[in-house]
Residue frames relative to the residue before (quaternion, step in Angstrom):
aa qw qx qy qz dx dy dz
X 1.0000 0.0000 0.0000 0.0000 0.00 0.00 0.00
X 0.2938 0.6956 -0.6499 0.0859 3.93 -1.42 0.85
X 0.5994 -0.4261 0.6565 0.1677 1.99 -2.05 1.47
X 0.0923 -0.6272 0.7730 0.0240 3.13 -1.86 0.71
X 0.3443 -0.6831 0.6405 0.0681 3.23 -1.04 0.85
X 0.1099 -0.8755 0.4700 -0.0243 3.91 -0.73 0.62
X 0.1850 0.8483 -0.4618 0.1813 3.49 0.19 0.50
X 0.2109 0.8137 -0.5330 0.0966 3.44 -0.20 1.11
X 0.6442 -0.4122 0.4978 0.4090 3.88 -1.25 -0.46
X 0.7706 -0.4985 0.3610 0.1651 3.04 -2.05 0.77
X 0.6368 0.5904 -0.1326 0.4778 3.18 0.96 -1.74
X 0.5609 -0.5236 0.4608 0.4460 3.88 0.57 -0.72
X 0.4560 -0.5791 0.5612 0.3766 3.60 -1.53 -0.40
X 0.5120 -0.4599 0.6498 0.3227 4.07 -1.59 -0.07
X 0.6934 -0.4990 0.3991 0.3331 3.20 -1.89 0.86
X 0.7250 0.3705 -0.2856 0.5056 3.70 1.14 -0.69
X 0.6253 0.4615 -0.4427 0.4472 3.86 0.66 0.58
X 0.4160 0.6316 -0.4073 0.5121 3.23 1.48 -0.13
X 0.6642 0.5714 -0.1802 0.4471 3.03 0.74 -1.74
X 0.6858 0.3996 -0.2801 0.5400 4.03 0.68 -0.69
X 0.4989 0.5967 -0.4521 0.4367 3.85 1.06 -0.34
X 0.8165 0.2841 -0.2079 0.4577 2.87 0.13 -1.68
X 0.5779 0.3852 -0.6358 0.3367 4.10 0.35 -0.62
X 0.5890 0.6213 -0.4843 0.1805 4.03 0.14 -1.28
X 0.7045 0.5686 -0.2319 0.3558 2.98 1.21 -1.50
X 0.7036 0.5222 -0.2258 0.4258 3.47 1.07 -1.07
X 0.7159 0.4046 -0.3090 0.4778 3.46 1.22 -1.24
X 0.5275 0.6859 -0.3845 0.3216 3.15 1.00 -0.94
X 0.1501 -0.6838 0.6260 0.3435 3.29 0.37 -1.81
X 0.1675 0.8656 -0.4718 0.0083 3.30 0.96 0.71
X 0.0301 -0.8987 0.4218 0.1164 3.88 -0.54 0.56
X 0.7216 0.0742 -0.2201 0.6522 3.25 1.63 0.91
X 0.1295 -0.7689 0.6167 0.1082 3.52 -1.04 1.11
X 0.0763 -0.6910 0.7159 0.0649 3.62 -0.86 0.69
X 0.0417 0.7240 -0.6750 0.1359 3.31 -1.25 1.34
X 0.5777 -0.7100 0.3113 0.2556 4.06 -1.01 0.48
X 0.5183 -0.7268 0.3384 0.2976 3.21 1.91 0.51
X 0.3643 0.7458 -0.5156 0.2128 3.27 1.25 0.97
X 0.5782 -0.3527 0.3895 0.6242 3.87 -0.95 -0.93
X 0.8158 0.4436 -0.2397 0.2832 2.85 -1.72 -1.10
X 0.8750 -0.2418 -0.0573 0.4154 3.64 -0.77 -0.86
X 0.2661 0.6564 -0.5504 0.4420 3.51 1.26 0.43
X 0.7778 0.3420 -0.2836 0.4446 3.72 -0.24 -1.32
X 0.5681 0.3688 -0.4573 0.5763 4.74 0.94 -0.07
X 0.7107 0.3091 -0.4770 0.4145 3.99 0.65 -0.24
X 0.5923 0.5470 -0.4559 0.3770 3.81 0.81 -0.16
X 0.5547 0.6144 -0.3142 0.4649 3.68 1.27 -1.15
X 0.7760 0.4747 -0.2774 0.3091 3.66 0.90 -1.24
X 0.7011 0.6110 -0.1680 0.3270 2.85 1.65 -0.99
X 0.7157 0.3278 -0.3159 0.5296 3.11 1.78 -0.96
X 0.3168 0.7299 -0.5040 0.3359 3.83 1.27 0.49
X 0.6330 0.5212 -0.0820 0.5665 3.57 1.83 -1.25
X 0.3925 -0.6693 0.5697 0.2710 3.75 0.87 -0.14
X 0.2852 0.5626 -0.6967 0.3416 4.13 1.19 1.07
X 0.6031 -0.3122 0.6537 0.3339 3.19 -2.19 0.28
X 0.3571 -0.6951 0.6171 0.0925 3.11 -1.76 1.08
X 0.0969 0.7887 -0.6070 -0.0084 3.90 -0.09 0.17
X 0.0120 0.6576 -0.7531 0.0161 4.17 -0.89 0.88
X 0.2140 0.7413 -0.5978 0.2173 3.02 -1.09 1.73
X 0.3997 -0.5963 0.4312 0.5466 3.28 -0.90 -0.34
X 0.6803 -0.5512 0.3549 0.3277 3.77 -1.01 0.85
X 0.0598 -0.6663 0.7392 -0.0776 3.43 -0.63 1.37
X 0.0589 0.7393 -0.6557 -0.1415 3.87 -0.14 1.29
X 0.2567 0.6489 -0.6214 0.3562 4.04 0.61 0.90
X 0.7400 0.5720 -0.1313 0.3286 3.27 0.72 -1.80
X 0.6996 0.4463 -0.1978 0.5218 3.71 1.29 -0.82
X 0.5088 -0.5761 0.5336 0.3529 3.73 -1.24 0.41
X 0.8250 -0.1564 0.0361 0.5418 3.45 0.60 -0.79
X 0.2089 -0.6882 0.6109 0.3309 4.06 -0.87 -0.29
X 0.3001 -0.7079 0.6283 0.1186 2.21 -2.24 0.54
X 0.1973 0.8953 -0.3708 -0.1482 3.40 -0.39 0.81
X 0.4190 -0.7393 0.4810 0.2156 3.97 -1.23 0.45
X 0.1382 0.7907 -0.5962 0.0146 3.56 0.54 0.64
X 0.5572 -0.6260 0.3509 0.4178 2.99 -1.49 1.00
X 0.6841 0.6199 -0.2460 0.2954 3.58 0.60 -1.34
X 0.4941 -0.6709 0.4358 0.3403 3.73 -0.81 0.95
X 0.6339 0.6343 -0.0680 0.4373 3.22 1.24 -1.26
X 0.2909 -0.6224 0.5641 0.4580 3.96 -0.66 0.29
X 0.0823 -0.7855 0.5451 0.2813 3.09 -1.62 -0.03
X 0.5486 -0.6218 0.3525 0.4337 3.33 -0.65 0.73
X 0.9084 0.0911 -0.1198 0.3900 3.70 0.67 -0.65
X 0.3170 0.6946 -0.4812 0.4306 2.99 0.71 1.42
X 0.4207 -0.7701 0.4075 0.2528 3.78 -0.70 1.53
X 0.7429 0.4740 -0.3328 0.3357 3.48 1.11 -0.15
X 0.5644 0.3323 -0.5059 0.5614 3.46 1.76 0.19
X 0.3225 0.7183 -0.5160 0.3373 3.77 0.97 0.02
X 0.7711 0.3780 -0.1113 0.5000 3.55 0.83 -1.53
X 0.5018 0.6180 -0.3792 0.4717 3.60 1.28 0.33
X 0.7691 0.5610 -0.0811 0.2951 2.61 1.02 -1.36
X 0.4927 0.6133 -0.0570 0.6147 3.18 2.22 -0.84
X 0.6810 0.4064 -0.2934 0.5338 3.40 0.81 -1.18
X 0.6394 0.5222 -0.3727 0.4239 3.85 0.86 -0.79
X 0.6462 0.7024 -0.1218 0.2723 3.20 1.04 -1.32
X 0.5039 0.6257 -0.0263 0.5948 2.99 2.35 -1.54
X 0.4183 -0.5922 0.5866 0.3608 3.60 0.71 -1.18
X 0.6777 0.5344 -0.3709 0.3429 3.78 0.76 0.11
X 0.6760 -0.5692 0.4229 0.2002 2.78 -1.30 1.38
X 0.0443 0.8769 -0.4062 0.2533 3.58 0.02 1.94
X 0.2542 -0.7338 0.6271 0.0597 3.58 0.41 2.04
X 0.2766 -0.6252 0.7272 0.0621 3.21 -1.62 0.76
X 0.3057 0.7735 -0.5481 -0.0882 4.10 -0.35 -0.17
X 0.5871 -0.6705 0.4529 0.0252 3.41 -0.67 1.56
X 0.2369 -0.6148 0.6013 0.4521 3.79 -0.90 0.15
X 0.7703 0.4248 -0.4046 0.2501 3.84 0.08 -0.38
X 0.5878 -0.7189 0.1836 0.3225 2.79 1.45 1.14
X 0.4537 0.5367 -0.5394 0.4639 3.55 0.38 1.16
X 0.4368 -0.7613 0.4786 0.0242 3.19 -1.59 0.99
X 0.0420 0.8424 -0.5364 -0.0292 3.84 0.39 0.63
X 0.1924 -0.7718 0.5966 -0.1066 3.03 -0.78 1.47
X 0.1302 -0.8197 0.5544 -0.0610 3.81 -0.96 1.86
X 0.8336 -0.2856 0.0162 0.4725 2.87 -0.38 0.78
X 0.0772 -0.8505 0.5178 -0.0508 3.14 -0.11 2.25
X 0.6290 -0.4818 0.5934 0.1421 2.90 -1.85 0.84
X 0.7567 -0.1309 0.2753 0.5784 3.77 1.14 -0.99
X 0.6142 -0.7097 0.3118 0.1478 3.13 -1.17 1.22
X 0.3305 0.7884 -0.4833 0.1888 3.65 1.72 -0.87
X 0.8578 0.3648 -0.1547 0.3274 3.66 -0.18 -1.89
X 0.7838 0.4555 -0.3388 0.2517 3.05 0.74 -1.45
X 0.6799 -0.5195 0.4759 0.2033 3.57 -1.49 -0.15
X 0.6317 -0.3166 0.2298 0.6693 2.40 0.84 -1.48
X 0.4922 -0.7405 0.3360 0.3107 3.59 -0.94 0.73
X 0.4004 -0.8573 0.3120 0.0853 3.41 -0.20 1.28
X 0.3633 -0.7409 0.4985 0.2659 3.95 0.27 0.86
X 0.7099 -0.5684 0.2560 0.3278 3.40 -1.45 0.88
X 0.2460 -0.7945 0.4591 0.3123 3.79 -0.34 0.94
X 0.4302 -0.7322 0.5205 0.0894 3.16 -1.41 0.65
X 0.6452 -0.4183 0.4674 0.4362 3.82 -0.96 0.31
X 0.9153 0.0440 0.0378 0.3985 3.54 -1.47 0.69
X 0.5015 0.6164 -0.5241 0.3064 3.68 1.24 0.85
């Protein structure tokens, strides 16, 4: 059983964050996604999840509560003040296994559990990099 955590931007996700939704979910074995019930790419990770027969959960993000997160921020770049690398940052911080997927289509992978998704394995991010 995992929790997945979910945490994406306003604007939507790219054809290759889609593409990280659905692999997490599948490789993962995900068997509940909790996400904050925003627009944009919240509502393609809720669509994917209940395409898959995952538990739905709309909350506010307890990343305590989740095995690992997943997040789609719009920006290649961290940003220092942005709530969705905010919630990366936390999940990493926690110890939880914390997929990053990018629009320019790379995968940053924090402390992994396993080697499937990630690109390349991605060193602890930091405020204002």
């Amino acid at each position: 059983m995992t929790t997945l955590c979910f945490a994406g931007n306003r604007i939507g996700v790219t054809v290759d964050q889609m593409d990280a939704i659905f692999r997490v979910i599948e490789e993962y074995g995900v068997t509940e996604l909790r996400y904050g019930d925003g627009n944009g790419s919240d509502e393609i990770a809720r669509r994917e999840a209940l395409a898959k027969n995952v538990r739905v959960v709309v909350s506010p993000l307890d990343i305590s509560a989740c095995d690992m997160l997943l997040v789609c921020p719009y920006e290649n770049e961290e940003q220092e003040r942005s709530v969705t690398w905010e919630l990366a940052r936390s999940g990493v911080s926690l110890g939880k296994e914390v997929i990053v997927a990018l629009p320019d289509r790379r995968v940053l992978h924090y402390n992994p559990s396993r080697e499937s998704l990630a690109n390349n394995k991605a060193s602890k991010p930091g405020k204002g990099r």
